[in-house]
C-alpha positions as CSV (number, residue, x, y, z in Angstrom):
1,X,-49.5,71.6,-44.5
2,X,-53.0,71.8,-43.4
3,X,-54.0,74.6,-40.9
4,X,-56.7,74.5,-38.2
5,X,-56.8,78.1,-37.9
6,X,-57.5,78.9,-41.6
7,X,-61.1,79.3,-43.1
8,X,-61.1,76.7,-45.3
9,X,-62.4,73.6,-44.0
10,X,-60.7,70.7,-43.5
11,X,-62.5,68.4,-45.8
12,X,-61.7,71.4,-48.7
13,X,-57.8,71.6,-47.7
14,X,-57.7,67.9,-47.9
15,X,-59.2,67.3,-51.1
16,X,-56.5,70.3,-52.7
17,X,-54.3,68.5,-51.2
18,X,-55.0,64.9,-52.6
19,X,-55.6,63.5,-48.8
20,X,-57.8,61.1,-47.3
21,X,-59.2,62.9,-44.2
22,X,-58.9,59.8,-42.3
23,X,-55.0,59.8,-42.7
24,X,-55.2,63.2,-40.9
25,X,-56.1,61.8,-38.0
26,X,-54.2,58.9,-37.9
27,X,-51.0,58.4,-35.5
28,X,-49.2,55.8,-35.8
29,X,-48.9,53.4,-33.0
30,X,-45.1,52.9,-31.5
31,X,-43.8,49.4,-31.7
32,X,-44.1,47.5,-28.2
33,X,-41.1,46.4,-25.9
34,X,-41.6,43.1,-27.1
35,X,-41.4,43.4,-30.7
36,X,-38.4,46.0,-29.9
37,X,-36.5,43.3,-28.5
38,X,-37.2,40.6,-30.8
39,X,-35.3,43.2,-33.3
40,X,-32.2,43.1,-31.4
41,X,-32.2,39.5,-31.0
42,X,-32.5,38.9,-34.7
43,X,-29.7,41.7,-35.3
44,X,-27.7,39.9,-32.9
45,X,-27.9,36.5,-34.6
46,X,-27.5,38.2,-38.2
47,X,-24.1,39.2,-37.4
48,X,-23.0,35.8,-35.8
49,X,-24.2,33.8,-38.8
50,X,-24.5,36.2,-42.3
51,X,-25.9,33.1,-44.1
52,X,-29.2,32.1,-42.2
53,X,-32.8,32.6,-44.0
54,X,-35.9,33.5,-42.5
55,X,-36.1,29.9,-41.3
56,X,-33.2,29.6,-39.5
57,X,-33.5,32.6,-37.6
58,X,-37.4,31.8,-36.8
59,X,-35.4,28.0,-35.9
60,X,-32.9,29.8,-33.1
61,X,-35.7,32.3,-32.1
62,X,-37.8,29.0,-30.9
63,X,-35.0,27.6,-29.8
64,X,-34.9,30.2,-27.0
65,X,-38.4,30.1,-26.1
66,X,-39.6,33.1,-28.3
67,X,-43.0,33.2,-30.1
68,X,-42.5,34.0,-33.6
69,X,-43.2,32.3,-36.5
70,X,-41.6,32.3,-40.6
71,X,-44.6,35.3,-41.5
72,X,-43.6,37.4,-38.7
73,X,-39.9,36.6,-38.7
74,X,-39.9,37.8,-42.3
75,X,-41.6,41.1,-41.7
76,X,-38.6,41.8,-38.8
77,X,-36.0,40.7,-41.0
78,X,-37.2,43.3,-44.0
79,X,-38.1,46.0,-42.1
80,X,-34.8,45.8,-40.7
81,X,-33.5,45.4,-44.2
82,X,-31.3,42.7,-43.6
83,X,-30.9,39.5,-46.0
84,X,-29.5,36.5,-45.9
85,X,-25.7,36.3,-47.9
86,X,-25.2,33.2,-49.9
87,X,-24.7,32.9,-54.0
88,X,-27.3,33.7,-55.7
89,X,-28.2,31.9,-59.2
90,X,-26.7,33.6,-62.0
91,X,-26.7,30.7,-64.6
92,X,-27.8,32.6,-67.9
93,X,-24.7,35.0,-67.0
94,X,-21.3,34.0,-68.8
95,X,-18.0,33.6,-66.8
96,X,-15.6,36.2,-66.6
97,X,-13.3,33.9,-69.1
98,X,-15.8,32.9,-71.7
99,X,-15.6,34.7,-74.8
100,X,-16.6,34.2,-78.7
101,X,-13.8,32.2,-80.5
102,X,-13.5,31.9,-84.0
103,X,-14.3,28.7,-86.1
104,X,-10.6,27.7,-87.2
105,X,-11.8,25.1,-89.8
106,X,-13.7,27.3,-91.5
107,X,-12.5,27.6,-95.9
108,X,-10.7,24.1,-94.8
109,X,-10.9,21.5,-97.1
């Protein structure tokens, strides 16, 4: 999108644009080894237990003599878009049985 070769500067293509001309220089930094393997390690225990929080998972991950804690563990888990399964509250929904019924006693004397 923006050229080096043209003649407008870059300042001017990135204002037509709508871009910070910081963010044109920016790279983004690759994850570390570290990190890298702490993502396998929590996709590895996801699929052995479906029902384990952040908690948990940041539990068994100290369990093994990782550094992580709940903030960090979090941040994993979403990136890696994985969530805990377990019923969630759906109180204010009816059942699939409940319906309206009509008042029988109604005109009764």
């Amino acid at each position: 999108m923006i050229d080096t070769s043209d003649t407008l500067s870059l300042r001017h293509q990135c204002r037509l644009l709508g871009l910070d001309r910081s963010g044109l220089y920016y790279a983004p930094a690759a994850p570390d080894a570290e990190e890298l393997a702490l993502c396998h390690r929590l996709d590895e225990l996801y699929t052995a237990h479906l029902h384990c929080g952040v908690c948990l998972m940041t539990q068994r991950l100290r369990r093994e003599g990782r550094t992580i804690n709940p903030k960090r563990g979090r941040r994993l888990l979403r990136q890696l878009g994985l969530l805990a399964v377990y019923p969630k509250p759906r109180l204010s929904l009816p059942g699939t049985g409940a319906g309206r019924f009509p008042y029988l006693l109604r005109g009764v004397a």
